[in-house]
C-alpha positions in Angstrom: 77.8 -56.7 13.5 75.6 -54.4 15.5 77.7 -55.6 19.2 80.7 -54.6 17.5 80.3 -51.3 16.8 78.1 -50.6 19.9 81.4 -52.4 21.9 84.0 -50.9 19.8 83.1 -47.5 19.0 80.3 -46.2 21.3 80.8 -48.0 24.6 84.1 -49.3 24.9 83.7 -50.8 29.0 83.5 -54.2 28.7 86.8 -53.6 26.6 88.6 -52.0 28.8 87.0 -54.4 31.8 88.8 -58.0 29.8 91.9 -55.8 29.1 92.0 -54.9 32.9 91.4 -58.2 34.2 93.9 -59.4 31.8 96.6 -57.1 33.1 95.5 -58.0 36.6 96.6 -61.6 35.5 99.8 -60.4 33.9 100.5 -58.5 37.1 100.5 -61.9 39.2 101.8 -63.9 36.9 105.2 -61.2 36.6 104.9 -60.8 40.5 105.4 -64.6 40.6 107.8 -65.5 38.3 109.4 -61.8 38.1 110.3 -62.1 34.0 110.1 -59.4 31.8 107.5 -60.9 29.6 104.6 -60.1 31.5 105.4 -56.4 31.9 105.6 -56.1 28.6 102.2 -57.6 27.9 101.6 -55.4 31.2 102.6 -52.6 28.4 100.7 -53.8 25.5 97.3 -54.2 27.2 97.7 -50.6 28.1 98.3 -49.5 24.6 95.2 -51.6 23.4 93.5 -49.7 25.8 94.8 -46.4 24.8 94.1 -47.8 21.1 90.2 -48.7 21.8 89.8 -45.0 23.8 91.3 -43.2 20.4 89.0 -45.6 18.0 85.9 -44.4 20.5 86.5 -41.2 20.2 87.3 -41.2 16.5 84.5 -42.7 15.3 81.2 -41.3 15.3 78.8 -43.8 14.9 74.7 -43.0 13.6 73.8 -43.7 16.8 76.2 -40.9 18.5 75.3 -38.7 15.5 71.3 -38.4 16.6 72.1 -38.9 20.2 74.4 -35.4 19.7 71.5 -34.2 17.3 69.0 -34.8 20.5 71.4 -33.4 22.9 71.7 -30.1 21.1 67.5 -29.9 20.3 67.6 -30.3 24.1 70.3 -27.4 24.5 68.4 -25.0 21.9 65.4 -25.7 23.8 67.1 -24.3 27.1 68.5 -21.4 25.4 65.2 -20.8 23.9 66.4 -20.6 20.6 63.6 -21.9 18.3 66.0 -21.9 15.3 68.5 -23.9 16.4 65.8 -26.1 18.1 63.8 -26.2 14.0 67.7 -26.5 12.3 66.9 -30.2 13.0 63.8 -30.8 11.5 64.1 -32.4 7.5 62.5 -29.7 4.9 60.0 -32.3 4.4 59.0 -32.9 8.1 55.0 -33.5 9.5 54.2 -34.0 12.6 51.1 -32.9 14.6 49.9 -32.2 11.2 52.4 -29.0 10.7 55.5 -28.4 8.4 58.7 -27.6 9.1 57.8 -23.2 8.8 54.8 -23.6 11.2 56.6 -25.8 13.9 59.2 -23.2 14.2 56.4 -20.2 14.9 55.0 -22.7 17.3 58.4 -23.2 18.9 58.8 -19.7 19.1 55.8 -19.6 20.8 56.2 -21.6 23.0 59.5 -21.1 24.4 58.9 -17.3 24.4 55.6 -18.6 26.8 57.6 -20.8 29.2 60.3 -20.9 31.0 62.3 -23.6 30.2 65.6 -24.0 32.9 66.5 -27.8 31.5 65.7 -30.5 29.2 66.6 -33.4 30.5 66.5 -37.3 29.2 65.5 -39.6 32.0 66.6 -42.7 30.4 69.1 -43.1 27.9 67.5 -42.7 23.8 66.3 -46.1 22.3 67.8 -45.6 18.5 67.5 -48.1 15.6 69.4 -47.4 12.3 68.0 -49.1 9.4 70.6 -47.7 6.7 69.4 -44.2 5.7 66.6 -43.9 8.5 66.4 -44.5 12.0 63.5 -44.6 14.6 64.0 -43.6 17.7 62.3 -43.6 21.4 63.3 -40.4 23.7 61.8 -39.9 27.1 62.5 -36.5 28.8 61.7 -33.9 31.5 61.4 -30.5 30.7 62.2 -28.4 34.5 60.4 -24.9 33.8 59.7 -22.2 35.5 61.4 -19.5 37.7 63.4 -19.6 40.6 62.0 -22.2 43.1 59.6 -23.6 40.8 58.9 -27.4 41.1 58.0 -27.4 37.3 58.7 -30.5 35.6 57.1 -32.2 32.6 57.8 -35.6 31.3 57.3 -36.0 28.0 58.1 -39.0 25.4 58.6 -39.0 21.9 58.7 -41.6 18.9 61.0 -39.6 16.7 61.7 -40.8 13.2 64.8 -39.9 11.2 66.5 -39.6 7.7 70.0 -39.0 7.0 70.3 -35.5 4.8 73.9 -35.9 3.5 76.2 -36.3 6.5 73.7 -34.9 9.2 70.2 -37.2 10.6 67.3 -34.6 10.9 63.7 -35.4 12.1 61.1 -36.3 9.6 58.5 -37.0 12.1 58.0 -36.9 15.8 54.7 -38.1 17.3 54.6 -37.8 21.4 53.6 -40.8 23.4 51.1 -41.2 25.7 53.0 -42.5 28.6 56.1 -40.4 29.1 57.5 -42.8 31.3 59.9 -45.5 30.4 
């Protein structure tokens, strides 16, 4: 049932791609015989595209959820905004050996220390949802320093998640050794 809702509700393309190709066929068939069925299945493959777009963008699948939950760490990071950045961490988190309290001083820290233009991923996130947890593989560059600086650090990241009510939050993070992917 995965296929489904990664098709239906995350990445609607091959969708629209059959629907298009369909109306491509309607198109010659109602160019050919010039009766009014086939621009009105013409019509309806255009609202069944209209209809997948709206389920896309109504749903909000896990996945999505800790994709947007990665895309605003990355964000907070940038903005150097080590609360924002820690709001995502579960009250229970350990990783590097530290709690929740001490990551954010070390976040602090650090973003005070460097500076941090962009976070960006440099290959879409590998995420698994195993009912309330999800693992998850991240690989990004972090572009830092000033003006003209050539600055970038890859970095990867086994990140592993638990849903806290209607929000995913990290429960542990451990960085890779090969930030490539």
């Amino acid at each position: 049932m995965q296929w489904f809702e990664k098709t239906f509700f995350e990445d609607p393309f091959y969708v629209y791609v059959v629907l298009a190709l369909a109306g491509v066929v309607c198109l010659g068939m109602w160019r050919a015989r010039r009766q009014f069925q086939w621009l009105a299945a013409i019509a309806v493959l255009g609202l069944l595209a209209a209809g997948a777009h709206l389920l896309d963008r109504a749903v909000m699948t896990d996945r999505e959820q800790i994709r947007a939950a990665l895309d605003a760490m990355a964000d907070a990071a940038t903005r150097r905004d080590a609360a924002a950045l820690t709001d995502h961490l579960d009250d229970s988190y350990r990783g590097w050996g530290l709690r929740k309290a001490a990551v954010r001083v070390a976040a602090e820290v650090a973003l005070r220390r460097y500076s941090i233009r962009a976070v960006k991923h440099t290959a879409a996130p590998q995420i698994k949802v195993t009912g309330d947890r999800a693992d998850s593989r991240v690989y990004i560059v972090i572009h830092h320093g000033g003006e003209g600086s050539l600055g970038r650090y890859p970095m990867g990241w086994q990140v592993e998640w638990i849903r806290r009510g209607d929000r995913w939050k990290v429960q542990h993070a451990t960085q890779l050794d090969n930030p490539l992917p």
